[in-house]
N, C-alpha and C positions, 0 to 999 in steps of 0.2 A: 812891412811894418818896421819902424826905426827905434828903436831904445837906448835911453840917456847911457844906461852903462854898458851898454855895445850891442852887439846884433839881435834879432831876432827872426823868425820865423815860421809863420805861420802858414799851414796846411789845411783846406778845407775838402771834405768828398762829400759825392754826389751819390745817388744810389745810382747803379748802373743798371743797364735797361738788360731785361732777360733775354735770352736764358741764364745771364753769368749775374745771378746774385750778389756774388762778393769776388769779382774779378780783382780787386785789391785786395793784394794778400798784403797780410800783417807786415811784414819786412819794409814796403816800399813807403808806409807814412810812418811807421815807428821805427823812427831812426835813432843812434846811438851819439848824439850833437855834445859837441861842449858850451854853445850858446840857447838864449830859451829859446824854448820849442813850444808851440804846440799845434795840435790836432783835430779838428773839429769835424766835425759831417752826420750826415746818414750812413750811420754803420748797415744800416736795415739786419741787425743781428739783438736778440735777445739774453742776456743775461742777469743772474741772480742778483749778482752786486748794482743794479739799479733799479730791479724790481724783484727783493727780497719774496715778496707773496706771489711771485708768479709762479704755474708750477708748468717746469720745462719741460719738453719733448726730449728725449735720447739727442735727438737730431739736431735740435736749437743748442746744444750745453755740446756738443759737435763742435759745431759751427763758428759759436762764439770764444770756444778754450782757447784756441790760437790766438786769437787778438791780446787776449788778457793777458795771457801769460807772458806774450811776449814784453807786454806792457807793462809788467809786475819786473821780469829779466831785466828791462833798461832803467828801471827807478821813476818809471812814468807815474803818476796821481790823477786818478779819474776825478774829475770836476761835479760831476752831475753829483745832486744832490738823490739820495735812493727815493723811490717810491714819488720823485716828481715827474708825472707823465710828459714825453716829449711830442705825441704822437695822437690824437682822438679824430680813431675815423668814423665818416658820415655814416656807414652802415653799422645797425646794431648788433650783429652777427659777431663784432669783433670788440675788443676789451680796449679800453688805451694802454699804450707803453711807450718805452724808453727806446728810442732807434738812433736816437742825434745823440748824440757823446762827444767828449772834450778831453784829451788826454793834456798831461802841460807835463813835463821833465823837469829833473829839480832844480833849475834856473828859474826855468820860468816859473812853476809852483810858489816858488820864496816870494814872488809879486803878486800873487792870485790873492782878487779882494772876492769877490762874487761870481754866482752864476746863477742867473736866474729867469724863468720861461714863463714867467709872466706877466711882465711889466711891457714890454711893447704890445702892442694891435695885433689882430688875427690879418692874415692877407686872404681871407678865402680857403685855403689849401688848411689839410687835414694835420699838420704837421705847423707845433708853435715855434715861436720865434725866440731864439736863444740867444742872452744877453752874458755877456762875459766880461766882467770889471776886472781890471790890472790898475796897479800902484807900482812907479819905479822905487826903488830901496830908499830908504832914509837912515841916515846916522843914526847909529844907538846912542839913545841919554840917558842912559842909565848910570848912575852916582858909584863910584868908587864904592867896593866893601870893605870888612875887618880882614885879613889874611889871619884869620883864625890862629892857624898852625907855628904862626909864626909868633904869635903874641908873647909877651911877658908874661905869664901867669900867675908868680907871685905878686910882681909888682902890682899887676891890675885886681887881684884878691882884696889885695890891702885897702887897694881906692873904693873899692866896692864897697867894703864894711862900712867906712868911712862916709861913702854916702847915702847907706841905708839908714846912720844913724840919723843924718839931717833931712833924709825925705819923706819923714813921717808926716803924715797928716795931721794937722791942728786937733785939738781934742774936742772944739768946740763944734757943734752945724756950722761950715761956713757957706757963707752965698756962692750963687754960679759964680760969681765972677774970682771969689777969691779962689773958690776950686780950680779954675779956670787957670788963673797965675802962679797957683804951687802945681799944678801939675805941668804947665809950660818952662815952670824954671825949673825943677826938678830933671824933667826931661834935657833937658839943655846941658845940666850938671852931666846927668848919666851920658850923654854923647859924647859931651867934651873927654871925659875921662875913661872912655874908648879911643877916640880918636889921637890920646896924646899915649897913651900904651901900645894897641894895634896896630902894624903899619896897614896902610891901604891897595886895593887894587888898584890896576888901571886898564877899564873895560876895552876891550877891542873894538873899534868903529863899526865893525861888520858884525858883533855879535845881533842876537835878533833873539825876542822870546820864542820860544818853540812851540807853545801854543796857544793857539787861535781860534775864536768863535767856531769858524766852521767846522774845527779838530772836534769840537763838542758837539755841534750837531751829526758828523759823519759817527762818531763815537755812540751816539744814541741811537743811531740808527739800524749799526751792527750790533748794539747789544741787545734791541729790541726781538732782530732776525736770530739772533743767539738763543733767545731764553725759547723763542720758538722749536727752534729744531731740539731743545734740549725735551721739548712737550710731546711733540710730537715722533720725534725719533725716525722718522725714513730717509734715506738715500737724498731724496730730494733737500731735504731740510740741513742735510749733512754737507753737502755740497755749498750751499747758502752761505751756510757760516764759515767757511772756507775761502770762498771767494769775496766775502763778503769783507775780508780783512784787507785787500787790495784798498777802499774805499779811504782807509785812512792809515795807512802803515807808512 
């Protein structure tokens, strides 16, 4: 995989055939990279932070701590969204779950648009097909602010008074449109007279809002797992919410 503003690379696993369940230890796909990274496969491991309602074996929350953690240690961001199943097998003996994961490092996270398991076709096989959107960086356009701190404060007092006296509103009903024009010029007044007191910033091309749609969904989703274990109070529940902060921290 190539990226506009330099390297990338991408790792996918496979489930490896038994006896060695998880013959990929944690160290060898989650690497500590200064370029994006990320990680995708069949973990064939179980954990809380993608299926908040399941309730683990001693042996599964075993299994899976290593990988997490290590992932949580490098500043890795689990992509799956909780509670979207990756996995629905043909026998009914068994639940769906989450086994395919997506880790991405904070390179590559900063360009992470989507991830989601079900917009492409089934191929037959018990295990959906994982679609993962990327955006290269864009220029921040965000507008100069006030440097507060810096401001005039008597000066800009003054002005202020000054044009609270002329941006009163007419005393008569006026029409939308004239509402429309004293609060367009009014406004304009008030700017202007910020802008000639206040000095301005000057944004840094790299800055970037810090949150994002999916910050809100992963955020509902732990606080939903949250209010849970706050109800029910076991081990299990406590673990949850725990782990469950990897998802969007």
């Amino acid at each position: 995989m190539r990226w506009p503003y330099g390297s990338a690379l991408l790792v996918c696993l496979t489930r490896p055939l038994p006896p060695f369940p998880h013959s990929v230890s944690p160290k060898s796909p989650l690497l500590n990279l200064d370029h994006p990274y990320l990680v995708a496969g069949d973990f064939s491991i179980h954990n809380a932070v993608t299926d908040p309602y399941r309730l683990l074996s001693s042996n599964e929350e075993k299994e899976s701590a290593p990988y997490f953690n290590r992932a949580s240690e490098l500043g890795f961001t689990l992509l799956n969204t909780p509670v979207v199943y990756t996995r629905f097998p043909f026998s009914g003996t068994h639940r769906p779950s989450a086994i395919d994961l997506a880790f991405a490092n904070p390179r590559m996270f900063s360009a992470f648009r989507s991830w989601d398991a079900s917009s492409l076709p089934s191929t037959g096989s018990d295990q959906a097909q994982i679609e993962i959107s990327h955006r290269p960086p864009t220029p921040h356009n965000d507008k100069p602010r006030p440097r507060w701190q810096e401001a005039d404060w008597p000066n800009l007092t003054e002005k202020l008074k000054n044009w609270l006296i002329h941006a009163r509103a007419p005393a008569e009903i006026p029409s939308p449109s004239q509402l429309d024009q004293w609060f367009s010029s009014d406004l304009s007044a008030l700017t202007t007279v910020v802008d000639t007191t206040a000095p301005r910033s000057s944004p840094s091309p790299r800055s970037k809002s810090w949150w994002t749609p999916l910050l809100t969904t992963l955020r509902n989703g732990f606080t939903k797992a949250s209010r849970k274990a706050k109800r029910i109070q076991t081990p299990v529940s406590q673990t949850v919410t725990k782990q469950g902060r990897l998802s969007h921290d």
